[in-house]
C-alpha positions in Angstrom: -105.6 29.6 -173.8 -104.2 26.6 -173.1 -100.1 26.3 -172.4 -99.5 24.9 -175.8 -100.6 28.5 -177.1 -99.1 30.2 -174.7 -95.8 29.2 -175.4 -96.3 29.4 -179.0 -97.4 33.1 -178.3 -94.5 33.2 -175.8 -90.8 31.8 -176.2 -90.1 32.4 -172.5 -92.8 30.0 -171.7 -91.7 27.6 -174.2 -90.7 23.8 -172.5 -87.2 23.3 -171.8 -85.8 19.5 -170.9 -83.9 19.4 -167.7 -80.2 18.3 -169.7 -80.6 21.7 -171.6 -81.3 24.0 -169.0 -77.9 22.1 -167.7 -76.1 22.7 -170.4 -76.5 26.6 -171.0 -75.6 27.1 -166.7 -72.1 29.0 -167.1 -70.3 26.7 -164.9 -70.9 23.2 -166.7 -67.7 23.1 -169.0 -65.6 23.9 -165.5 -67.4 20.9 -164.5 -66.8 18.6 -166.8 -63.0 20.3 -167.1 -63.1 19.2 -162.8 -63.9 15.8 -163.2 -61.0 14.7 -166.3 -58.5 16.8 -165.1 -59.0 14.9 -161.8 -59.6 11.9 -163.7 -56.3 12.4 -165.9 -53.8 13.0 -162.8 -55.3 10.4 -160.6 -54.7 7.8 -163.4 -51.2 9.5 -163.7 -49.9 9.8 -160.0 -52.0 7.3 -158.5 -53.8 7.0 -155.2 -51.8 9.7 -153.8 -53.2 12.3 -155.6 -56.6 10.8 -154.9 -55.7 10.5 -151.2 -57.0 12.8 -148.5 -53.6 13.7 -148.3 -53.3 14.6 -151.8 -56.5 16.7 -151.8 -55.1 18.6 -149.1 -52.0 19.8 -150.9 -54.4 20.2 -154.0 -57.0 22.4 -152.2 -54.1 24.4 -150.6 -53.6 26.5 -153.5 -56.4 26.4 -154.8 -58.2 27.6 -151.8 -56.1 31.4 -152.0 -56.3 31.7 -155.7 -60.3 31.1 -155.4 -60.6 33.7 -152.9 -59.8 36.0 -155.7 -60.9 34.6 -158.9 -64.3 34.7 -157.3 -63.9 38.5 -156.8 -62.6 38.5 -160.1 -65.6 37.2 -161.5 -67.9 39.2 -160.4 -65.9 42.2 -161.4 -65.9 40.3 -164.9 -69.2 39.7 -165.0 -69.9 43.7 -164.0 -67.7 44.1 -167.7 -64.6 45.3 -166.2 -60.9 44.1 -165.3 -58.4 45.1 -162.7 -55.1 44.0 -163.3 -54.1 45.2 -159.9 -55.4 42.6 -157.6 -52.5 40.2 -157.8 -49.8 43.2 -156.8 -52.8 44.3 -153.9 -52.2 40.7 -152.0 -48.5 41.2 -151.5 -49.7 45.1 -150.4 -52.1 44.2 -148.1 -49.5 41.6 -146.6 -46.3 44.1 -146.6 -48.0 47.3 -145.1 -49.6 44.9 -142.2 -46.4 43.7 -141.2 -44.8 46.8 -141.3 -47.2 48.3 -138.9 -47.5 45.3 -136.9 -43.8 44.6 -136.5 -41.8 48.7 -137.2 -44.6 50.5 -135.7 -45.6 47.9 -132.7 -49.0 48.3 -133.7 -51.2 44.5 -132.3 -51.9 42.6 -135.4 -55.2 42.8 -135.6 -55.2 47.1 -136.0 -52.6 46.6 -138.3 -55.2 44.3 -140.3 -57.6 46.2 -140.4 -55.4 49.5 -141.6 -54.8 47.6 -144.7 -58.5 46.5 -145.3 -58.9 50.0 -145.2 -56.0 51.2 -147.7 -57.4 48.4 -149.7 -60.7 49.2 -150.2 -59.6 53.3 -150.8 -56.9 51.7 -154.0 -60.8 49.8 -155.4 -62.8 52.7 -154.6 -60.3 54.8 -157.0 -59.8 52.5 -159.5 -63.2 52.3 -159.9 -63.6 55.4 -159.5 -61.2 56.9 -162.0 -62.6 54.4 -164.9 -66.4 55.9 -164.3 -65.0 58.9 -164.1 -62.3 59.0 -167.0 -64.6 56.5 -169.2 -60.8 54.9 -169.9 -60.7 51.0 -170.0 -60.6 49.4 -166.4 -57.5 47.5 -168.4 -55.4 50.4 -168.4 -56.3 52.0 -165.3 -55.7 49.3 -163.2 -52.2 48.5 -165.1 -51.2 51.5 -163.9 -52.5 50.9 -160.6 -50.8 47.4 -160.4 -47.1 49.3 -161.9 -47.9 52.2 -158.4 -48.3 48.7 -156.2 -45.2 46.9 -157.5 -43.1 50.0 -157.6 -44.2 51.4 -153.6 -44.1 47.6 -152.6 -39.7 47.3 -153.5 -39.4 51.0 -152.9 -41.2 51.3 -149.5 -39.9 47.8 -147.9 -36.3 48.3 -148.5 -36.7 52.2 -147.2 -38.0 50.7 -143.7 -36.3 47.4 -143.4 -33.5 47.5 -145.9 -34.4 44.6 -147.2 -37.1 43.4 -149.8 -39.2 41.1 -147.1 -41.1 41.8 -143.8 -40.8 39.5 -141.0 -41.4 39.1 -137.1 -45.2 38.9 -137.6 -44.8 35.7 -135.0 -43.7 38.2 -132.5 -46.3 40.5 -132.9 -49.6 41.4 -130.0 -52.6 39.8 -131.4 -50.6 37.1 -133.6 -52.2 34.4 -131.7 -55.5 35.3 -132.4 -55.1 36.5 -136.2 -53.5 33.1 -137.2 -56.4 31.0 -135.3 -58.7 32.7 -137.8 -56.7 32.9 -140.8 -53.9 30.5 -141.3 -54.9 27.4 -138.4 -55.7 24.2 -139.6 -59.0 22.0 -139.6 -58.5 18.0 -138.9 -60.6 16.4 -140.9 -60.5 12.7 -140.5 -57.1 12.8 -139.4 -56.2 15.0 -142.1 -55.2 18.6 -141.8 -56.8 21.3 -144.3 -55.9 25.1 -144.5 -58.2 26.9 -142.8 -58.0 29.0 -145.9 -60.3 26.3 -147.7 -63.2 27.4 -144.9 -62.1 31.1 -146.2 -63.0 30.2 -149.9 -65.9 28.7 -149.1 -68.0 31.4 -147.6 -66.4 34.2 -150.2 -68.4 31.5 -152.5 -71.4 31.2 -151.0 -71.8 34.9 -150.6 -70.8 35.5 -153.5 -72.7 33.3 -155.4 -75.9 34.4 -153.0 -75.6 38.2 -154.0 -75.4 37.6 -157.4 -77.8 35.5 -158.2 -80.7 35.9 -155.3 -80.0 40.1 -154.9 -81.2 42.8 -156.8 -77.2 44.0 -157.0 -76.5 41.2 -158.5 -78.9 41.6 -161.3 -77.6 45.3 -161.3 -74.0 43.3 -161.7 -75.6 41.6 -164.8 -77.2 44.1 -166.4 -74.1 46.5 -166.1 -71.7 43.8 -167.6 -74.6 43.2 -170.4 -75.7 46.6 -171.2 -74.1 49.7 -169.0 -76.4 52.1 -171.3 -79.4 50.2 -171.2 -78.8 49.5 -167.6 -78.4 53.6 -166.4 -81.3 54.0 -168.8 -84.0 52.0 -166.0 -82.3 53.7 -163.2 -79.6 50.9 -162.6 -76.6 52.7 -160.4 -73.8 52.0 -162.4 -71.0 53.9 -161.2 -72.0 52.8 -157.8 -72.1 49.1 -158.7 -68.9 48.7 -160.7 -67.1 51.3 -158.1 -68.3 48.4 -155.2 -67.0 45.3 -157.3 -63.6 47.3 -157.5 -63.3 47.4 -154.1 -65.0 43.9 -153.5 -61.8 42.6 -155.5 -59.9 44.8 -153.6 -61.1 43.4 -150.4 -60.3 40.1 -151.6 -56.3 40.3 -152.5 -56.9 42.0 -149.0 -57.7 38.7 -147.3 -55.6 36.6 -149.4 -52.4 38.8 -148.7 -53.6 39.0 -144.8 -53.3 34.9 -145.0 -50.9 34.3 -146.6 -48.9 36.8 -144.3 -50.0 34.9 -141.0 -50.1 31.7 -142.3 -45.6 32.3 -143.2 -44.9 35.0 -140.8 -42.9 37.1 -143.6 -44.2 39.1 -146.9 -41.8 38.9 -149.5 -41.8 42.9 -151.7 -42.9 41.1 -154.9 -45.5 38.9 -153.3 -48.4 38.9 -155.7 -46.8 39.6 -159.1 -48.5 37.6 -161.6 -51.2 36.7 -159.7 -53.9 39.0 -161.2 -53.6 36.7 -164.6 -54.5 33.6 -162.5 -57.5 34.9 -161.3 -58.4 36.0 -164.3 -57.8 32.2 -165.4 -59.8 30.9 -163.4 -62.9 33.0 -163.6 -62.4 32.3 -167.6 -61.9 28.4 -166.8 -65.3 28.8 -164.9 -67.4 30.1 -167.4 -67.0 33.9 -167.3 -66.6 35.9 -170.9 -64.0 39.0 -171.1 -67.4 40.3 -172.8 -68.9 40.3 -169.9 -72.4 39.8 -168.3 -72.1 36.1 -168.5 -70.7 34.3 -165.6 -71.1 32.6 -162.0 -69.0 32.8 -159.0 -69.3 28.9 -158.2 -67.8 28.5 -161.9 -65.0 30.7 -160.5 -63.8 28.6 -157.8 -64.1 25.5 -160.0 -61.8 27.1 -162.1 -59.4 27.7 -159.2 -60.3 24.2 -158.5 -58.8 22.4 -161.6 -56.0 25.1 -161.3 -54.6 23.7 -157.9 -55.2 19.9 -159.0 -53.2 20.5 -162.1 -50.3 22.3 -160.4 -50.7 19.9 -157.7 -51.2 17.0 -159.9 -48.1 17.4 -162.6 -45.5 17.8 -159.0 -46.8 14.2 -157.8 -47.1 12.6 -161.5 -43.4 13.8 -161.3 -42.9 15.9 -164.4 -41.4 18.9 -165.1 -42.7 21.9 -163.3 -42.2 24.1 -166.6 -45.4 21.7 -168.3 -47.5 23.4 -165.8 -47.6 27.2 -168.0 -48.8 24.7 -171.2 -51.5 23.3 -169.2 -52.9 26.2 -168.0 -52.4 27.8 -171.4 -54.8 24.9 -172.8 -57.0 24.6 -170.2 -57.7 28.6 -171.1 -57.8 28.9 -174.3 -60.1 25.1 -174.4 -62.6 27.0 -171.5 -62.8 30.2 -174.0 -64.2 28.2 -177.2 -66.6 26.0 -174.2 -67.9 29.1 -172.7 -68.4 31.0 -176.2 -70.0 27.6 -177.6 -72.2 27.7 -173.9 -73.3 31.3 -174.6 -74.5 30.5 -177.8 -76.6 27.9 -176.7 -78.0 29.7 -173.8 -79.0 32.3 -176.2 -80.5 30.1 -178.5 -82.9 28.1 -175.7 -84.4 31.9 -175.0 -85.6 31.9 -179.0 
């Protein structure tokens, strides 16, 4: 039989052009999204924007938020939500420097306390929605309302204020910010050593789920949970470890962002949850789940910190920020949909 045949016999071995496969990859609108929206405020606020300077203030942001909207995204593309992992940074933050600087613990133990109570609040979130079948919306809602509420009520019982500070002061402080919140010279330019951070989540990220067989169990539960537990996939186990992956990632973000300022503010975090959430959307994930990448992810975090960064050195009004972002959502959720539907119609 000659291939002709066999791909008449056999739409998976049917020829695809190199531009299609392109255009079904998950990530391509956040691309194209990238390039304008750098495009538009580089014609807008001119070479400083553009500048190495520029991109420095630009990848700032963007380097914390992509630490969780790559979390996010896998979680996402596992078919589930958790509306906790904004309120989880500024818990992860708040308990370290209340053991680090009320307790006397060194930094570093104190760090690692809170990686632990982090990954104990995933492992019950996920947990309770295998468990209780509810929707991972709700269960971690009520998770995030716990956070917010022990967050105020906790800090202002130890300190009697609403912020931790002193972290400076700390044993180990030296050490932590080195590898959390120094800064890299690059070409006489200094970048947040928070960029390196988002970086390798990426990579790893992007290397379990696409070159692993748990990230094909990630895929398959997102796609098809029943038709997934039916072939022996583990799915309790899988979407209980992508609960506490996004756990352990407002874990780091709250941990740097701590360092990096010294203090923790009680309502650090708030909010944040939908940003992520943003950004994996921006970069190609569905809320249906089982569709999704975690390099689209940080490209959506990507055109996230250009266009907060962008509109404060074009000199408008910070208030046009919420509009962009509110079209740049609801524009990548009609591109990914129209995406999807391509990518299902190459595999006819």
């Amino acid at each position: 039989m000659n291939a002709a045949s066999a791909a008449a016999g056999d739409e998976r071995l049917a020829p695809t052009t190199a531009a299609r496969r392109l255009l079904v990859r998950p990530e391509f609108a956040a691309v194209i999204g990238a390039v304008v929206v750098y495009a538009f405020f580089w014609w807008q606020a001119g070479s400083l924007f553009a500048s190495k300077v520029g991109a420095a203030n630009w990848l700032d942001p963007a380097s914390t938020l992509g630490i969780g909207a790559v979390a996010v995204a896998l979680l996402m593309v596992g078919g589930e939500f958790d509306l906790s992992a904004g309120v989880m940074t500024g818990s992860a933050g708040l308990l370290t420097g209340m053991l680090a600087t009320k307790l006397d613990w060194n930094l570093w133990l104190a760090i690692a306390a809170a990686l632990g109570f982090a990954l104990l609040i995933g492992f019950l979130n996920g947990l309770a929605v295998v468990k209780t079948g509810l929707p991972s919306f709700i269960v971690t809602l009520g998770t995030l309302l716990a956070l917010q509420g022990a967050n105020l009520g906790v800090t202002k019982l130890v300190t009697g204020t609403v912020q931790v500070r002193g972290l400076a002061d700390t044993a180990g402080y030296d050490s932590a910010h080195k590898l959390f919140a120094s800064t890299v010279d690059v070409l006489g330019t200094r970048f947040q050593a928070s960029i390196l951070w988002w970086l390798a989540v990426t990579v790893v990220a992007s290397w379990v789920l696409l070159r692993t067989r748990v990230g094909n169990w990630i895929f398959s539960v997102g796609g098809a949970a029943a038709a997934a537990r039916s072939v022996g996939v583990p799915v309790a186990r899988t979407k209980i470890g992508l609960f506490m992956t996004t756990s352990a990632a407002a874990w780091l973000i709250g941990v740097i962002s701590a360092v990096r300022f010294t203090s923790v503010q009680a309502g650090a975090g708030f909010g944040q949850e939908f940003e992520f959430i943003i950004a994996a959307v921006i970069g190609g994930c569905l809320l249906s789940g089982g569709y999704g990448t975690a390099v689209g992810a940080a490209i959506g975090a990507l055109i996230y910190g250009m266009a907060k960064q962008g509109i404060v050195y074009s000199q408008w009004d910070n208030d046009w920020f919420k509009l962009f972002l509110g079209a740049m959502l609801l524009f990548a959720t009609l591109a990914n949909n129209l995406v999807r539907k391509w990518a299902e119609e190459a595999r006819k």
